[in-house]
C-alpha positions as CSV (number, residue, x, y, z in Angstrom):
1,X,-19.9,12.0,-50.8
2,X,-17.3,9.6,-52.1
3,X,-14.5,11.9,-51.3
4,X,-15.6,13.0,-47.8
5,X,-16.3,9.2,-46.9
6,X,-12.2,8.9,-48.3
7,X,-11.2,12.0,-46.1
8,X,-13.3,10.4,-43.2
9,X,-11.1,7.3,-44.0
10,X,-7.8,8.8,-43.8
11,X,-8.9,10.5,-40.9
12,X,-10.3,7.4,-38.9
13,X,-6.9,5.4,-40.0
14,X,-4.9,8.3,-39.0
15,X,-6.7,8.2,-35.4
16,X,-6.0,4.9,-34.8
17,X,-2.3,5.2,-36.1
18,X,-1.9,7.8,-33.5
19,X,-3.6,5.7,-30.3
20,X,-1.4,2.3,-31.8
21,X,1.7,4.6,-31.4
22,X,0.8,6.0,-28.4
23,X,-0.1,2.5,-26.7
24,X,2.6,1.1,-27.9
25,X,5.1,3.9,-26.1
26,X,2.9,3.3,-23.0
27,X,3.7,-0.4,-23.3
28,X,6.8,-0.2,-23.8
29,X,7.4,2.8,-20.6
30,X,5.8,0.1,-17.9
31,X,8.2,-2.6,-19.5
32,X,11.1,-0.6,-18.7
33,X,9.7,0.7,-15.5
34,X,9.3,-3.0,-14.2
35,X,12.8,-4.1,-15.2
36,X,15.0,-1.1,-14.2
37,X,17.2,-2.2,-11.3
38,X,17.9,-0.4,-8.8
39,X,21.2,-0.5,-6.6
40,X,21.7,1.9,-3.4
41,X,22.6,1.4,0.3
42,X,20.8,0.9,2.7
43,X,20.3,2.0,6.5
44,X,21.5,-1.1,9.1
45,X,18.6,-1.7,10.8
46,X,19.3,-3.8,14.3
47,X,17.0,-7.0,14.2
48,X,17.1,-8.8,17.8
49,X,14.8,-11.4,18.8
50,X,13.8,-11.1,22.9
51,X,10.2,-11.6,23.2
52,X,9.4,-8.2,23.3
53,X,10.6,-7.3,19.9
54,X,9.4,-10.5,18.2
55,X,5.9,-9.6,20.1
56,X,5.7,-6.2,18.7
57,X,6.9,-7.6,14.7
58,X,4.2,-10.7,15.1
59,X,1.6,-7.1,15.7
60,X,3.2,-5.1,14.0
61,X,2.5,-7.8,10.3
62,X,-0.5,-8.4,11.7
63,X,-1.8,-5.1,11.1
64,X,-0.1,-4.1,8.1
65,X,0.9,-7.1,6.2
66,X,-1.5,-9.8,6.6
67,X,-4.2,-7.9,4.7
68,X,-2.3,-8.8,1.2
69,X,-0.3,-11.3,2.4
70,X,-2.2,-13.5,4.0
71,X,-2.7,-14.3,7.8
72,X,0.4,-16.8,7.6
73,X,2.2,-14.5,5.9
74,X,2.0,-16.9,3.0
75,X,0.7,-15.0,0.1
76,X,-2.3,-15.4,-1.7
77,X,-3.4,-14.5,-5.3
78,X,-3.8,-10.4,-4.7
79,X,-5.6,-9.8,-8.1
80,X,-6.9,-11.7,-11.0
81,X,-8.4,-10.7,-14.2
82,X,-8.5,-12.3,-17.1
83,X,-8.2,-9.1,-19.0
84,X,-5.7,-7.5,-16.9
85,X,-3.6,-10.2,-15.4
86,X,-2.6,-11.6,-12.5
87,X,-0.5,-10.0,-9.0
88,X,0.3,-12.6,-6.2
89,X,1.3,-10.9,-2.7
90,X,4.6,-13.1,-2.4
91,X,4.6,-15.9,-0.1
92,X,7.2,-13.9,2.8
93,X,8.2,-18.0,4.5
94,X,11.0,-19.9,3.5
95,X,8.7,-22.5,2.5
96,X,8.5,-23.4,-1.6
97,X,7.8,-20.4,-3.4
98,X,8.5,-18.1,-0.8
99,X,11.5,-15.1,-1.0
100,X,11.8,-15.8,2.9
101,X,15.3,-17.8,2.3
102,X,16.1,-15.4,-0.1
103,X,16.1,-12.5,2.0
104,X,18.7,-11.3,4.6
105,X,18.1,-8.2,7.3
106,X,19.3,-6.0,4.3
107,X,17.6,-7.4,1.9
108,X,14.2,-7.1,4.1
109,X,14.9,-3.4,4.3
110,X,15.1,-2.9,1.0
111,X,11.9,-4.3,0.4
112,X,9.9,-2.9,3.1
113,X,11.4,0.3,3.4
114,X,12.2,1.1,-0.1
115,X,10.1,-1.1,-2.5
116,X,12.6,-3.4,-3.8
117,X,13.0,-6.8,-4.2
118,X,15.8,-9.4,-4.3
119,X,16.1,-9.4,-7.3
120,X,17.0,-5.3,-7.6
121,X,13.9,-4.4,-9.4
122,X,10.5,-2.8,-7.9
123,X,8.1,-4.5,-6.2
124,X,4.5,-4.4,-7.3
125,X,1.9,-2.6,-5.5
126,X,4.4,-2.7,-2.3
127,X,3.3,0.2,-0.2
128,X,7.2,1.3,0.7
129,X,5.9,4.7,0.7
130,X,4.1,4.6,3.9
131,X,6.4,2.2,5.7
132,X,9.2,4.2,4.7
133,X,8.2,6.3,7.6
134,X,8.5,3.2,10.0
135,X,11.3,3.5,13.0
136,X,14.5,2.1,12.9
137,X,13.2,-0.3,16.0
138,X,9.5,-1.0,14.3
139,X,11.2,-1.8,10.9
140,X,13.7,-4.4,13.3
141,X,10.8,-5.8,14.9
142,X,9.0,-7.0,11.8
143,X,12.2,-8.6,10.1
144,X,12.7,-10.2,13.2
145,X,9.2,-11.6,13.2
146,X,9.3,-12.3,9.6
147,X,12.6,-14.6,10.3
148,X,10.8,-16.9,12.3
149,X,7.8,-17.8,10.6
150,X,7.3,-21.3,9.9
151,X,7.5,-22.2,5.9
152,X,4.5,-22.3,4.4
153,X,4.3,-24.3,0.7
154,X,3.0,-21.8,-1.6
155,X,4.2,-21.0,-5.4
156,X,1.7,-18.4,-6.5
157,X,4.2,-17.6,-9.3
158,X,5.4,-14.2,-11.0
159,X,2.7,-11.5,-12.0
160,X,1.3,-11.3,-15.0
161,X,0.8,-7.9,-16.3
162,X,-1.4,-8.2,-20.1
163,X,-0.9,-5.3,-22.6
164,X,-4.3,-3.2,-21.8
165,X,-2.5,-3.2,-17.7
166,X,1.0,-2.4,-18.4
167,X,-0.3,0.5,-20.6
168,X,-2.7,1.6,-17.7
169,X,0.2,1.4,-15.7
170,X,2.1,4.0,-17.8
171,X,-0.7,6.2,-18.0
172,X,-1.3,6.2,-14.3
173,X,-4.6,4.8,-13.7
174,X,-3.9,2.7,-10.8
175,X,-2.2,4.9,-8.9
176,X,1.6,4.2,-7.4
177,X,2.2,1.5,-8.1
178,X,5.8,1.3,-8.2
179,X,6.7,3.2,-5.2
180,X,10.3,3.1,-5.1
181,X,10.5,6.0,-7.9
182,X,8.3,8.0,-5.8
183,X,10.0,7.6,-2.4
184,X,12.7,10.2,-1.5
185,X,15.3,7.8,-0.3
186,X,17.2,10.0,1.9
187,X,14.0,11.5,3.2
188,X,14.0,12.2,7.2
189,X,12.3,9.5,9.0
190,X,10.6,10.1,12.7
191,X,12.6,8.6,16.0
192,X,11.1,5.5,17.9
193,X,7.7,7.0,19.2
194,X,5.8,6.6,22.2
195,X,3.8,3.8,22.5
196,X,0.9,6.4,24.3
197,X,-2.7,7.7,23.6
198,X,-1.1,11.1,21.9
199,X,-1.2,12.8,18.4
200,X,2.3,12.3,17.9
201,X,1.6,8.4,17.8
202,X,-1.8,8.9,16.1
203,X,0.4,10.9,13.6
204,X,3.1,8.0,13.3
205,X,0.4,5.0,12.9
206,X,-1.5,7.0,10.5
207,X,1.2,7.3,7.6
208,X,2.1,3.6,8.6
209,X,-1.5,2.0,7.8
210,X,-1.6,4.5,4.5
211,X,-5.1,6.5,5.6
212,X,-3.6,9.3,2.7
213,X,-3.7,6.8,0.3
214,X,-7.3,6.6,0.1
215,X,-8.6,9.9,1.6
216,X,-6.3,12.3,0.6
217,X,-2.8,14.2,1.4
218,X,-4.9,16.4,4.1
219,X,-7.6,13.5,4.9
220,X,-10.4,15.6,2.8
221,X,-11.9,13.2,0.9
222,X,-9.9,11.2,-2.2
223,X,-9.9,8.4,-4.4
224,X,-8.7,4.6,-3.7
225,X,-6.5,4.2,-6.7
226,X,-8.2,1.0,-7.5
227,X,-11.1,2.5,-10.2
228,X,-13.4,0.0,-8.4
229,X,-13.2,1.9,-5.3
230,X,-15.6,3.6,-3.8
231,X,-14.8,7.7,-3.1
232,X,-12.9,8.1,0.4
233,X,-14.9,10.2,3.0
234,X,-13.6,13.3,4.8
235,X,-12.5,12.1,7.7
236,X,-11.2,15.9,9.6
237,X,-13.2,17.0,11.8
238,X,-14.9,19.1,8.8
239,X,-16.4,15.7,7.2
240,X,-19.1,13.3,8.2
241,X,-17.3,12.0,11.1
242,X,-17.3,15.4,13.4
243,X,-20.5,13.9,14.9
244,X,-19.0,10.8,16.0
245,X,-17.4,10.1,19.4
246,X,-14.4,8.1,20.3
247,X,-16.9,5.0,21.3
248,X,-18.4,5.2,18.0
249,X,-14.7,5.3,16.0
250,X,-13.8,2.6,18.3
251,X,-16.7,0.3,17.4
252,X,-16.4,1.4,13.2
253,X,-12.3,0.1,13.3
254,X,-13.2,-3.0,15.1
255,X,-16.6,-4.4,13.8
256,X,-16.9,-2.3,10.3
257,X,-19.8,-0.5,11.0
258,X,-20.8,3.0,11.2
259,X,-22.7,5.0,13.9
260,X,-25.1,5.3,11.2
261,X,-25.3,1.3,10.4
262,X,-23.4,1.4,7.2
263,X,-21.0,-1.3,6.6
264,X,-17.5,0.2,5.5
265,X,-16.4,-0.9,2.0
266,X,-13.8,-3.5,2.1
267,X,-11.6,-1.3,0.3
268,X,-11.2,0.3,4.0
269,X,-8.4,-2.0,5.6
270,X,-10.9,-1.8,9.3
271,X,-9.7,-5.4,9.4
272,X,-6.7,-4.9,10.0
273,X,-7.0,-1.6,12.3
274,X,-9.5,-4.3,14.5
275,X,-5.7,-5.5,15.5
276,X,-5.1,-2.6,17.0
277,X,-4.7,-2.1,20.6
278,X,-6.7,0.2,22.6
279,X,-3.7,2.3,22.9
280,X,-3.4,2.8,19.3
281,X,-6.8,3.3,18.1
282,X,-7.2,5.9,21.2
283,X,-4.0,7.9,19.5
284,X,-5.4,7.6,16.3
285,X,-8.6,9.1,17.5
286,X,-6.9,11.9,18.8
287,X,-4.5,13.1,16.0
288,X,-7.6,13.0,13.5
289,X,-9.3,15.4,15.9
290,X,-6.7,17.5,16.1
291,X,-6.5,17.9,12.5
292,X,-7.6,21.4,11.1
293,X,-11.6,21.4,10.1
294,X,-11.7,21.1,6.3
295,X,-13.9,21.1,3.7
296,X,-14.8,17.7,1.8
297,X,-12.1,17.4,-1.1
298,X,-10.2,20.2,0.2
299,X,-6.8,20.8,-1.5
């Protein structure tokens, strides 16, 4: 017995040597990760600022940046653990503690486009991927907007990643997180669409507001990378939505609710898709239909 309880020992200690080693690589792996920097050109983008384009960027933010930043635009504390850390949205204003002065058109490209900051290193949780595939005029209209907000006096500080997170990080178990090594940088990106009731702008809105992220590559069914998250529905005319009309997708993006009475999970951004116009929810309605009928979870 005394010997098998020694083997068992060696073993056990052997076990843990091995997960020690192994965290400590992971560790190590997110560290570098977050403090590679990064330096490549980037595309001019024209930024004017006639009413019409600084009308489209103040909608434009609305819809896809106020959700983590804020509705100034002024950040807020995005998540907070005490076992996992802390990851402010960044105050976007010129105001103290914001990267608004900081930034100029390039620099705003950079970040929005590509997922990195003024300082040359990746942004946290900065969904580049999807806004990678915003037009040259779209991606003007924001920075434009985003020049003229008024400062707001917020210093949320730098994140705060503890060991257990950065070694999460490495092993991939919230998702991309760092998009900018998962973007292809010279990737083609669509021409200025028409602002119409059409698939082709349904299409175009759709990788905007990140609906793959969440239900999947082919809109089957996924996973929210956030483990908290409740599993994404089908949403192809092969899910639970095929019984649902236009009026009844209308009313779920604006109030949250379901035909059925459920209340959608915050972890569904229908807050910001409320923003929408008429125009865009009507395009969205229609490239989802057009999609081919798949199974849930389809691959």
């Amino acid at each position: 017995m005394k010997r098998f309880l020694k083997w068992l020992g060696i073993i056990i200690l052997v076990l843990v040597g091995i997960l020690a080693v192994g965290g400590g690589i992971l560790y190590a792996s997110t560290g570098r990760r977050l403090s590679k920097t990064y330096d490549f050109p980037v595309e001019t983008v024209a930024v004017g600022n006639d009413t019409a384009v600084l009308e489209r960027g103040e909608h434009l933010a609305t819809i896809l940046c106020t959700g983590c930043h804020g509705s100034n635009l002024g950040g807020t504390p995005f998540f907070e653990d005490p076992s996992l850390g802390s990851v402010p949205a960044s105050n976007l204003t010129s105001g103290a503690g914001g990267v608004g002065s900081q930034y100029d058109d390039a620099s705003w490209v950079r970040a929005i486009r590509h997922g990195v900051g003024y300082d040359d290193q990746a942004l946290f949780i900065m969904p580049a991927g999807d806004f990678y595939h915003m037009s040259d005029e779209d991606l003007g209209a924001v920075i434009a907007y985003l020049k003229t907000l008024p400062p707001v006096d917020n210093e949320l500080g730098e994140k705060q990643l503890k060991p257990l997170t950065r070694i999460l990080v490495a092993a991939g178990a919230f998702g991309d997180v760092l998009n900018v090594e998962t973007i292809d940088h010279e990737g083609p990106r669509p021409g200025y669409p028409t602002e119409e009731a059409s698939t082709a702008y349904g299409d175009y809105l759709t990788r905007l507001v990140g609906c793959t992220t969440c239900h999947g590559d082919n809109l089957a069914g996924g996973q929210d990378p956030d483990p908290a998250a409740p599993p994404a529905p089908n949403i192809t005319p092969g899910g639970s939505v095929q019984a649902w009309t236009e009026e009844d997708f209308f009313v779920a993006m604006q109030t949250g609710i379901t035909p059925s009475g459920h209340q959608l999970s915050d972890f569904m951004p229908w807050q910001a898709l409320a923003q929408m116009n008429d125009t865009e929810l009507q395009a969205i309605w229609l490239y989802l239909q057009d999609l081919p009928a798949l199974p849930d979870n389809a691959q």
